[in-house]
BAFI-3210 file (N, C-alpha, C; in Angstrom, 3 decimals, decimal comma, padded with zeros to 6 digits):
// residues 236
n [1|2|3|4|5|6|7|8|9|10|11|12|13|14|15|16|17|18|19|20|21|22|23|24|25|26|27|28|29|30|31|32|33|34|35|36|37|38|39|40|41|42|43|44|45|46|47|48|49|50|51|52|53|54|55|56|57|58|59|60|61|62|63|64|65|66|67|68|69|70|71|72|73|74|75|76|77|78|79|80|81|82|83|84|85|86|87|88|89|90|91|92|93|94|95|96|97|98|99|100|101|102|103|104|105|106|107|108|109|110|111|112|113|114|115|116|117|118|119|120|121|122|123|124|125|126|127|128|129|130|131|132|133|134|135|136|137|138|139|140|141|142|143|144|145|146|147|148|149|150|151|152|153|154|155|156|157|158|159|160|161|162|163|164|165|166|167|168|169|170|171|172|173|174|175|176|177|178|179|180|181|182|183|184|185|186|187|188|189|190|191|192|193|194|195|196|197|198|199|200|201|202|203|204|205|206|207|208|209|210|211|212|213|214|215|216|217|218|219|220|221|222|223|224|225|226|227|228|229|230|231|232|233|234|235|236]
n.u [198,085|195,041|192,749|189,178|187,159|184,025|180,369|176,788|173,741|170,410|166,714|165,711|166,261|165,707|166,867|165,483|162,990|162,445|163,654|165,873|169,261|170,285|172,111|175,562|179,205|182,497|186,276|189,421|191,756|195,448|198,495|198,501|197,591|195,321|193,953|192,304|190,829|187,254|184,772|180,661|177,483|174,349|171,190|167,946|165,586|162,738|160,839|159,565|161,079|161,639|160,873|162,339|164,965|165,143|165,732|167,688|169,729|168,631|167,824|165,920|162,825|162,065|164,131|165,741|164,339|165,248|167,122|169,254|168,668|169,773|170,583|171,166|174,033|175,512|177,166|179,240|179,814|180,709|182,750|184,507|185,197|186,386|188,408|189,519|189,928|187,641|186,623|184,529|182,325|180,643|180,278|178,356|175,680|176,002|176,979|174,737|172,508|173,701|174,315|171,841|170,800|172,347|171,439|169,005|169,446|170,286|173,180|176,016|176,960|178,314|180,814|182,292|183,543|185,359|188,462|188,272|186,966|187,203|185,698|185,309|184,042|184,192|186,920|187,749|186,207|187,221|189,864|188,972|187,221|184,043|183,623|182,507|182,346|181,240|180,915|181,435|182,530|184,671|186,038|186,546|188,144|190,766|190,937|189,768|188,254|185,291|183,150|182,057|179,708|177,256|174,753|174,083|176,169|176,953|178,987|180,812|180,808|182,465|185,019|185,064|185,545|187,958|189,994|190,024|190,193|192,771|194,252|193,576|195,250|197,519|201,132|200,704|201,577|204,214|204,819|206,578|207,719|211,268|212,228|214,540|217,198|219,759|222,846|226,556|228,620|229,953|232,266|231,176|230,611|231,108|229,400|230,098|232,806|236,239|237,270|238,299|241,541|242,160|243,483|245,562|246,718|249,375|250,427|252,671|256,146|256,376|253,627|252,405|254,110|253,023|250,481|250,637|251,415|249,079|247,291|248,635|248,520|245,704|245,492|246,683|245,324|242,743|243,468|244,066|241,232|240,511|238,183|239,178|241,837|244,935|246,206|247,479|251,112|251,200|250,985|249,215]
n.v [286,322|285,497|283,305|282,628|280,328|280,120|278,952|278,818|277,876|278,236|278,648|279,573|281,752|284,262|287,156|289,163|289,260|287,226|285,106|282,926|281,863|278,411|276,954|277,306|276,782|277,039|277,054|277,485|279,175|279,324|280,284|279,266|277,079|274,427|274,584|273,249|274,326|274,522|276,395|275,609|275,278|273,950|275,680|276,889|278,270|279,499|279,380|277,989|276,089|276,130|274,501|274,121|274,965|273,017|270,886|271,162|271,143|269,711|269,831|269,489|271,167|269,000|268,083|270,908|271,560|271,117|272,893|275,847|279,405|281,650|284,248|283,176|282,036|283,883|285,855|284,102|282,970|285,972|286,024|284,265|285,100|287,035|289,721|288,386|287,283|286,886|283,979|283,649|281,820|283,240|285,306|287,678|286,700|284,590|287,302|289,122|287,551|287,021|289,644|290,235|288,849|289,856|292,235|292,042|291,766|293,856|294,435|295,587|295,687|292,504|292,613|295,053|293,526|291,983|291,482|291,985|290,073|287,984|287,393|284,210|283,349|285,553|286,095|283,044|283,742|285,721|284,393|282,532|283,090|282,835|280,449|277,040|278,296|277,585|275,326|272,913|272,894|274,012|272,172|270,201|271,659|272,088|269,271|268,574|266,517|265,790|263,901|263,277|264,758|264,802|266,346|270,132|271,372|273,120|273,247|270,861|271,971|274,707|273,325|271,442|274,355|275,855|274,043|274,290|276,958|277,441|276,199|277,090|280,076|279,316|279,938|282,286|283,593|283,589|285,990|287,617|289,423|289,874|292,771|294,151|293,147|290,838|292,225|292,963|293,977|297,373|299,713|302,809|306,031|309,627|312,061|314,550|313,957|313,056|310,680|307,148|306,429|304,986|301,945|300,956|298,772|298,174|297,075|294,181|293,803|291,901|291,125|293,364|292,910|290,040|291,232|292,785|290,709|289,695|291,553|291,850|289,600|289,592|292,114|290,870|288,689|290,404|291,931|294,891|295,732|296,672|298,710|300,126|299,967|302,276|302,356|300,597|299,905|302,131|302,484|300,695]
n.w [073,698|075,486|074,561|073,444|072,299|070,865|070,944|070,781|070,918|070,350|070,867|068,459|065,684|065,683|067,856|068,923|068,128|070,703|070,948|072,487|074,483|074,830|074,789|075,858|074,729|075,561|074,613|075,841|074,609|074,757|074,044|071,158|071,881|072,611|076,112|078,049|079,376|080,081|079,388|079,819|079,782|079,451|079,307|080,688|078,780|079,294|077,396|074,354|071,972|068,781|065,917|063,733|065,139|066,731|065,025|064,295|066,439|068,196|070,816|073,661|074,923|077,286|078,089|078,977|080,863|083,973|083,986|084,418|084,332|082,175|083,968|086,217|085,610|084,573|085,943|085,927|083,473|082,281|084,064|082,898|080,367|080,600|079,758|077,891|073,630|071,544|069,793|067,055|065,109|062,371|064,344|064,511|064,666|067,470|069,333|069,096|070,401|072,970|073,668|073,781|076,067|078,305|077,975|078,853|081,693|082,660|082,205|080,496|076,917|075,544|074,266|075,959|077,701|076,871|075,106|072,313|069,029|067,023|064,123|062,410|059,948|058,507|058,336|056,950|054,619|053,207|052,798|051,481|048,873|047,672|047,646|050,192|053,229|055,719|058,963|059,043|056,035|056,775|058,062|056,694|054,535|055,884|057,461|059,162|061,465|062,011|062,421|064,222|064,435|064,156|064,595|065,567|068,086|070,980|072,564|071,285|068,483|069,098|069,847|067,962|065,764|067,652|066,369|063,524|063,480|064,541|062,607|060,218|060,663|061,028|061,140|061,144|063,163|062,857|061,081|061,470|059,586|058,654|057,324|056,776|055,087|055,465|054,986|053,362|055,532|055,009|054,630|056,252|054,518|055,963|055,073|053,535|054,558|054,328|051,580|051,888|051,057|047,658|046,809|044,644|042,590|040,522|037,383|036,887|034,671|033,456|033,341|031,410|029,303|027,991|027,881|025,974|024,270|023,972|022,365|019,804|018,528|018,039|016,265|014,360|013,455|012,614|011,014|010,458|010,873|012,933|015,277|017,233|017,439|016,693|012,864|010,959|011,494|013,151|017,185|019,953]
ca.u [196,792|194,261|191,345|188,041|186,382|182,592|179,466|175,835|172,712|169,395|165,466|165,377|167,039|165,577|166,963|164,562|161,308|162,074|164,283|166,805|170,465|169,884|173,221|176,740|180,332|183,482|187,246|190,383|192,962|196,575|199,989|198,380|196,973|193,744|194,184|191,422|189,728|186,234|182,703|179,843|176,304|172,832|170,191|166,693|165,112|161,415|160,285|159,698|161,535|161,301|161,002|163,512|165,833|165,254|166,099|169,367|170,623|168,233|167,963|164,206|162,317|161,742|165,784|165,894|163,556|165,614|168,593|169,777|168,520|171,123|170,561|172,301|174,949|175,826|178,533|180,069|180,120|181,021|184,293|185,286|185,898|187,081|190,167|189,750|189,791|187,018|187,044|183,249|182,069|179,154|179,922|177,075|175,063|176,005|177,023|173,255|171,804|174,315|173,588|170,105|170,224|172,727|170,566|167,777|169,625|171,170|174,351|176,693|177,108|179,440|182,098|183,095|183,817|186,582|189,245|188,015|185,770|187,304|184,687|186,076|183,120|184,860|188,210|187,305|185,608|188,629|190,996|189,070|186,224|183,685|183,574|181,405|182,582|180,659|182,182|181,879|182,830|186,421|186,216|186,960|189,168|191,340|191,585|189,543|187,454|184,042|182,665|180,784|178,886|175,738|173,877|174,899|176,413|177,606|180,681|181,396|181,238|183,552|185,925|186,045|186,061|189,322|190,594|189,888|190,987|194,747|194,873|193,558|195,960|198,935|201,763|200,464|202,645|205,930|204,427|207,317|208,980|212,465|212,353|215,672|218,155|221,260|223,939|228,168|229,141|230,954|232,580|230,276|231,447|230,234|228,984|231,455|234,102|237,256|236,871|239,566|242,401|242,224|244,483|245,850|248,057|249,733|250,734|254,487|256,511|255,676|252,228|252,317|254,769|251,822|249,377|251,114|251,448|247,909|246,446|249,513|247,649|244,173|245,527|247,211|244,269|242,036|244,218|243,892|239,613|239,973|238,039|239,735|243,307|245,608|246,182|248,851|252,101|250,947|251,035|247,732]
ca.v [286,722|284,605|283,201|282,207|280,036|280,009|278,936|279,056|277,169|278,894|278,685|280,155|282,423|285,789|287,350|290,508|288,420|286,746|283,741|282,596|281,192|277,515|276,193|278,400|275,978|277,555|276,457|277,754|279,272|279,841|280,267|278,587|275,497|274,650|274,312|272,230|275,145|275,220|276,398|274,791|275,282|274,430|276,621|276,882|279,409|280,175|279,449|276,958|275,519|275,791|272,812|274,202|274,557|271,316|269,869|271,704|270,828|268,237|270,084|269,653|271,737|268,735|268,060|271,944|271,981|271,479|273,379|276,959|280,567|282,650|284,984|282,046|281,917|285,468|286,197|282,503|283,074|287,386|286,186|283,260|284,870|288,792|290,425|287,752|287,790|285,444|283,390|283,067|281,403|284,189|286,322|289,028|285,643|284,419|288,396|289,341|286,668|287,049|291,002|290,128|288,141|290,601|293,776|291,596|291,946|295,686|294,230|295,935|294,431|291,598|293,772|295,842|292,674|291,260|292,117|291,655|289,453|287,319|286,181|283,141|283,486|286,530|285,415|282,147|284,382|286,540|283,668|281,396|283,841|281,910|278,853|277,307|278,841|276,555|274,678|271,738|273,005|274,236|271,216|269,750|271,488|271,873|267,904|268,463|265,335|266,180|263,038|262,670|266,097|264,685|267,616|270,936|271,339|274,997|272,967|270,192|273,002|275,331|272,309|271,636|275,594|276,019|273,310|274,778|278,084|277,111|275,743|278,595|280,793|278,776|280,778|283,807|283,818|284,152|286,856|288,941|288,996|290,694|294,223|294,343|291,990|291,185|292,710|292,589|295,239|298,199|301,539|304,137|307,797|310,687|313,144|316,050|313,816|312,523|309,267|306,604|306,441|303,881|301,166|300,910|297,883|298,290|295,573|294,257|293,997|290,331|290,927|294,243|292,247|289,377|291,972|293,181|289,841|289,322|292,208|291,775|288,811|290,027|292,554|289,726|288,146|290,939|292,487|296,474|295,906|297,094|299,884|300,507|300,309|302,849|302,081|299,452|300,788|302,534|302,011|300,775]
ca.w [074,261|076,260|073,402|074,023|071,426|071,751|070,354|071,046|070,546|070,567|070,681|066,817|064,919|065,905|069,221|068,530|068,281|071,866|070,816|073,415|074,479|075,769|075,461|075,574|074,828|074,956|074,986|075,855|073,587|075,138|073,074|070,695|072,562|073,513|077,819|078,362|080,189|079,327|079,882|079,375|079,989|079,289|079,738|080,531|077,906|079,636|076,333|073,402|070,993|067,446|065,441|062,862|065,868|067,221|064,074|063,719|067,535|068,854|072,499|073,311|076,040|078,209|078,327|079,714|082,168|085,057|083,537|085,343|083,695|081,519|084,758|087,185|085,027|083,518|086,491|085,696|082,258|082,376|084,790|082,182|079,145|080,702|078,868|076,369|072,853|071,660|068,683|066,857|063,244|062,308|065,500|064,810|065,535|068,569|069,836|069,194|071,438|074,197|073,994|074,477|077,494|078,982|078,299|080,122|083,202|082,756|081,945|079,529|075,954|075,247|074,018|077,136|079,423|076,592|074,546|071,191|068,666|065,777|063,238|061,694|058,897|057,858|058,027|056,121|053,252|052,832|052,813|050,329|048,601|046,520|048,333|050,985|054,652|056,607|059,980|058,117|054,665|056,789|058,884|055,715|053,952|056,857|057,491|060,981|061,775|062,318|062,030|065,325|064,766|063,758|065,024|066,179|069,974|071,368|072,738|069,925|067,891|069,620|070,186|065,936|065,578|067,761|065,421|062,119|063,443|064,723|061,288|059,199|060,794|060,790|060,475|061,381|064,454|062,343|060,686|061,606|058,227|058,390|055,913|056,085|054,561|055,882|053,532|054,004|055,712|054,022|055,084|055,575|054,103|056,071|054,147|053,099|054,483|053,050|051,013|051,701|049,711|046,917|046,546|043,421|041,836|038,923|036,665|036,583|033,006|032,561|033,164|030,304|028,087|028,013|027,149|024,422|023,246|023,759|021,645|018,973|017,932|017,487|015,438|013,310|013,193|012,164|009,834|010,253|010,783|014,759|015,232|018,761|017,339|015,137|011,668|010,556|011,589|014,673|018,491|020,287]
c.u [195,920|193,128|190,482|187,437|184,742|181,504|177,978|174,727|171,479|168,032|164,977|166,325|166,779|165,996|166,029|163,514|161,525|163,064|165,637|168,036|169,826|171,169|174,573|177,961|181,275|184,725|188,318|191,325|194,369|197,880|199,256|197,852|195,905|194,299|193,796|190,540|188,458|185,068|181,780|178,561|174,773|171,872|168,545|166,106|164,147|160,812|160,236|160,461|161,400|161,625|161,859|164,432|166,138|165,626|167,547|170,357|170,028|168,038|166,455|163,788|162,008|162,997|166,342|165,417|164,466|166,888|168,338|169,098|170,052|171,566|171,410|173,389|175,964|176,921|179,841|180,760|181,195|182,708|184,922|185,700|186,328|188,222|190,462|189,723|188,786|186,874|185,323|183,016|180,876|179,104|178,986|175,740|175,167|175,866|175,819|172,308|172,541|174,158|172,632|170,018|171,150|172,169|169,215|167,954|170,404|172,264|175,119|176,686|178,588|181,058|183,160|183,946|185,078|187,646|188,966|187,470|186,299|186,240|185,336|185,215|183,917|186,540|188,135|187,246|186,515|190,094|190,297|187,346|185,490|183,568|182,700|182,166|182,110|181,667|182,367|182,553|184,668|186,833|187,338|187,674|190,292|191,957|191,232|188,389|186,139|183,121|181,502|179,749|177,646|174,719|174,771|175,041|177,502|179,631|181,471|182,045|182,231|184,809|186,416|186,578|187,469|190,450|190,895|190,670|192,854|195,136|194,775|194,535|197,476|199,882|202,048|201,282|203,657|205,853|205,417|208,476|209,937|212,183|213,435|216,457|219,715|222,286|225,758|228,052|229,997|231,066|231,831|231,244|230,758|230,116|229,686|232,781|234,709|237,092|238,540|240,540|242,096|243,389|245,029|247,120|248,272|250,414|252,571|254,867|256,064|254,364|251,760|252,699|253,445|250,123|248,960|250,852|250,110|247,047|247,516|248,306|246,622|244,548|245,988|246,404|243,136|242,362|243,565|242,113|238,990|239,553|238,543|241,312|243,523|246,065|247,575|250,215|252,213|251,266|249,295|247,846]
c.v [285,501|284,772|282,339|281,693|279,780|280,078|278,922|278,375|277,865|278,458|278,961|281,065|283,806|286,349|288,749|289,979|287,775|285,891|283,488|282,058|279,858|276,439|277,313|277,504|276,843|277,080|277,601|278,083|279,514|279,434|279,268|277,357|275,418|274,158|273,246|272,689|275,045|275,656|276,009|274,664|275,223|275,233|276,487|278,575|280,041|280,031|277,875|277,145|275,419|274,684|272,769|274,176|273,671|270,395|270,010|270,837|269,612|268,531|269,987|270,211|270,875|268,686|269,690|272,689|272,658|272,195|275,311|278,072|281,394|283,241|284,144|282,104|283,051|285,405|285,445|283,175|284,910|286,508|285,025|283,800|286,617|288,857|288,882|288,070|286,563|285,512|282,639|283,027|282,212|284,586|287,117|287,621|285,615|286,063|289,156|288,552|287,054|288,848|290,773|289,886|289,051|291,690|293,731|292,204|292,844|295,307|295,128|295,039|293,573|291,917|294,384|294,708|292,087|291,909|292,982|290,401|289,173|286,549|285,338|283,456|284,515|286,525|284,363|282,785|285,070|285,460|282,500|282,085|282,652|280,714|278,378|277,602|278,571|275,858|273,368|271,797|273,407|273,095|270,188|269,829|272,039|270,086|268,205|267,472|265,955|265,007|262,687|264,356|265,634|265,932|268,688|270,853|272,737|273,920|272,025|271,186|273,917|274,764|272,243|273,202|275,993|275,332|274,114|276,325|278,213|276,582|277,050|279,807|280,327|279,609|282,377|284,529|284,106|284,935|288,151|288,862|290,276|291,785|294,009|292,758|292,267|291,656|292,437|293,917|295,819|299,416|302,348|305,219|308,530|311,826|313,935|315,327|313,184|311,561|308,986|306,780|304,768|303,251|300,844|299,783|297,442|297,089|295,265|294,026|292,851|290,368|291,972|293,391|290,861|290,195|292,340|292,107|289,053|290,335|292,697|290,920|288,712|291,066|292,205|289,508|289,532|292,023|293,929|296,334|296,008|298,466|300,756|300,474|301,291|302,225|301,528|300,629|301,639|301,888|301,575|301,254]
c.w [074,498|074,917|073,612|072,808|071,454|070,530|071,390|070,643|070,792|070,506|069,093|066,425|064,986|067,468|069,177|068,899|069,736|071,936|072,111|073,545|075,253|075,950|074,694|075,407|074,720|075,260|074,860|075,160|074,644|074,217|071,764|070,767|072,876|075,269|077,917|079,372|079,289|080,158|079,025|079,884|079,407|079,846|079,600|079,730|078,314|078,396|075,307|072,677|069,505|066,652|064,685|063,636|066,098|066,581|063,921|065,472|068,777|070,490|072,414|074,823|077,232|078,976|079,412|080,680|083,318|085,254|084,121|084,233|083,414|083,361|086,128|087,059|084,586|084,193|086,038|084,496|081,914|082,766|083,318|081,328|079,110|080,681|077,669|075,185|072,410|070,265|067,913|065,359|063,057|063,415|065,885|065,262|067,092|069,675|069,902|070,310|072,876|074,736|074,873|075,766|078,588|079,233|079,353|081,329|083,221|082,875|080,704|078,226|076,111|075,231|074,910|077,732|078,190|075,908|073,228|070,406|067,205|065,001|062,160|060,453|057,932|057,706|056,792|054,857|052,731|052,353|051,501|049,791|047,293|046,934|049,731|052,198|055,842|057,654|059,186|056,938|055,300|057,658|057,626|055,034|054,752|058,006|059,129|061,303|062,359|062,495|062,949|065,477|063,936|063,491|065,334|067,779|069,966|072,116|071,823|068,922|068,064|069,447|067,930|065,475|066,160|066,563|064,011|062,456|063,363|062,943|060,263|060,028|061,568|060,329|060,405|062,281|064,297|061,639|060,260|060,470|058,050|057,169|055,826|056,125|054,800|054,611|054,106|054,306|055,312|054,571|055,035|055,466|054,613|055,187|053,907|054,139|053,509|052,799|051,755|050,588|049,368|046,462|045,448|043,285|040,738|038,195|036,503|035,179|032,886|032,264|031,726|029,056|027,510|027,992|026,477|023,668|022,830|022,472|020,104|017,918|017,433|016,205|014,028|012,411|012,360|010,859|008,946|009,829|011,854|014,774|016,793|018,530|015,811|014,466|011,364|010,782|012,779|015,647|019,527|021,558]
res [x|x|x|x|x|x|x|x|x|x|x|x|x|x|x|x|x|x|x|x|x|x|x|x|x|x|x|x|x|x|x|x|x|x|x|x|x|x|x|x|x|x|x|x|x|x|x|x|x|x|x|x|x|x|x|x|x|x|x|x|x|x|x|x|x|x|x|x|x|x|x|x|x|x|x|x|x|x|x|x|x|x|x|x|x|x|x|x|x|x|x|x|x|x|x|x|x|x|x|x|x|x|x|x|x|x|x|x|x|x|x|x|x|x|x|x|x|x|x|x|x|x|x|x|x|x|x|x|x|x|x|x|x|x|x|x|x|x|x|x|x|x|x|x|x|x|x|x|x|x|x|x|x|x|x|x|x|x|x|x|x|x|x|x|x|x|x|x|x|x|x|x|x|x|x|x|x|x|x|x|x|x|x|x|x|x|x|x|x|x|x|x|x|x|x|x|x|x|x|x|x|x|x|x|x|x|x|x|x|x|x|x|x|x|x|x|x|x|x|x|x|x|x|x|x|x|x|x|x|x|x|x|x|x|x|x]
***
C-alpha cells in the first residue's frame, strides 16, 4: 500500500480557537521505501503567530506573507495523498487542523479522501510503554540522526518520522508466520476403513539363542531376586 508520511506546523495549538496550518511536509512511502515523492508547502495563515509557536518552529508572519492560502492548495494537497494510508506522530493533532481548514471550504474531512491514519504516538506507546515517545526520544532510540533538527519543520520532520517508522516496524512485513509445521508424511487411514497390514519380523534362532543367553546371566547374577522371572528351576 501507497504511505503518506506527514506533518504540520501551525499558528498555536488550538484549531477550535482560530489557530491555523502554515506549513504541511509530507513524503512518500512505497514497498517500503521512501520514493522521493513529496509535498511541501508553506502557508499563509491570515493570522498571527504565537510566540510559543514561533519558538517551537521559528516560521514568523513576515516569512509567510507572500506564501499561498490552505484554499490554493487544498486540491494539490487532496490529489497527493488520495487512497493513501498516511503515517502521523500525534495524528488527532495534525487531523484536527487539517479538518479545520477543510470544513472552511465545505470540503469533506481528512478521512474520506485516504485510506487510513497510522498514529506513530500510539504505536510507539504500545511498543515501549513508560518511556518518552517523542520524535526525538524514537529518533534516538532507533539510531535515526536528527541532528540538524534544531527546530521543528512539517517536512524535516516527516522525513525523520518515515525513518523511525520503517524501523519501528521492521519485520512486520514477514509477519506471515507459518501455523503449520512441516511434518513427514504418513499414511492417512480413512475412517471405518481397513488399516494396513503390519509387517512383522520375527527373530531367527541365533538371535533367540543370544537372548537366552542374555537373560541366563542376569538371573545368575541376581540369584532368584527377579521379580519378572519364575522361581529357580523354572522357565522365563
Amino acid at each position: 500500500m501507497r504511505q503518506i508520511v506527514l506533518d504540520t506546523e501551525t499558528t498555536g495549538l488550538n484549531a477550535r480557537l482560530g489557530d491555523r496550518i502554515i506549513e504541511i511536509g509530507c513524503v512518500e512511502i512505497a514497498n517500503r521505501r521512501l520514493t522521493g515523492n513529496r509535498f511541501h508547502r508553506y502557508l499563509n495563515p491570515g493570522r498571527e503567530i504565537e510566540a510559543g509557536a514561533l519558538a517551537v518552529h521559528g516560521i514568523s508572519n513576515e516569512f509567510l506573507q507572500d506564501k499561498p492560502r490552505f484554499a490554493e492548495i487544498a486540491g494539490e494537497f487532496l490529489e497527493y495523498v488520495a487512497g493513501a494510508e498516511l503515517v502521523i506522530h500525534n495524528a488527532a493533532f495534525d487531523v484536527e487542523f487539517l479538518d479545520a481548514e477543510l470544513g472552511l471550504l465545505g470540503l469533506p474531512p481528512l478521512a474520506t479522501h485516504v485510506a487510513g491514519i497510522v498514529d506513530t504516538l500510539k504505536t510507539a506507546r504500545e511498543l515501549h510503554p513508560g518511556k518518552k515517545n517523542s520524535l526525538d526520544a524514537l529518533c534516538e532510540r532507533y539510531a535515526v540522526d536528527n541532528s540538524g533538527r534544531t527546530l521543528h519543520g512539517a517536512l524535516l520532520d516527516a522525513e525523520l518520522l518515515a525513518e523511525v517508522y520503517l524501523a519501528m516496524t521492521r519485520g512486520q512485513e514477514s509477519l506471515g508466520i507459518e501455523l503449520e509445521v512441516a511434518r513427514p508424511a504418513v499414511a492417512a487411514i480413512a475412517v471405518g476403513g481397513e488399516r494396513p497390514r503390519l509387517r512383522v519380523l520375527a527373530a531367527s534362532a541365533e538371535e533367540l539363542a543370544a537372548h537366552e543367553a542374555v537373560l541366563a546371566g542376569i538371573r545368575s547374577e541376581a540369584k532368584g531376586r527377579l521379580v519378572w522371572a519364575p522361581s529357580a528351576g523354572g522357565e522365563a
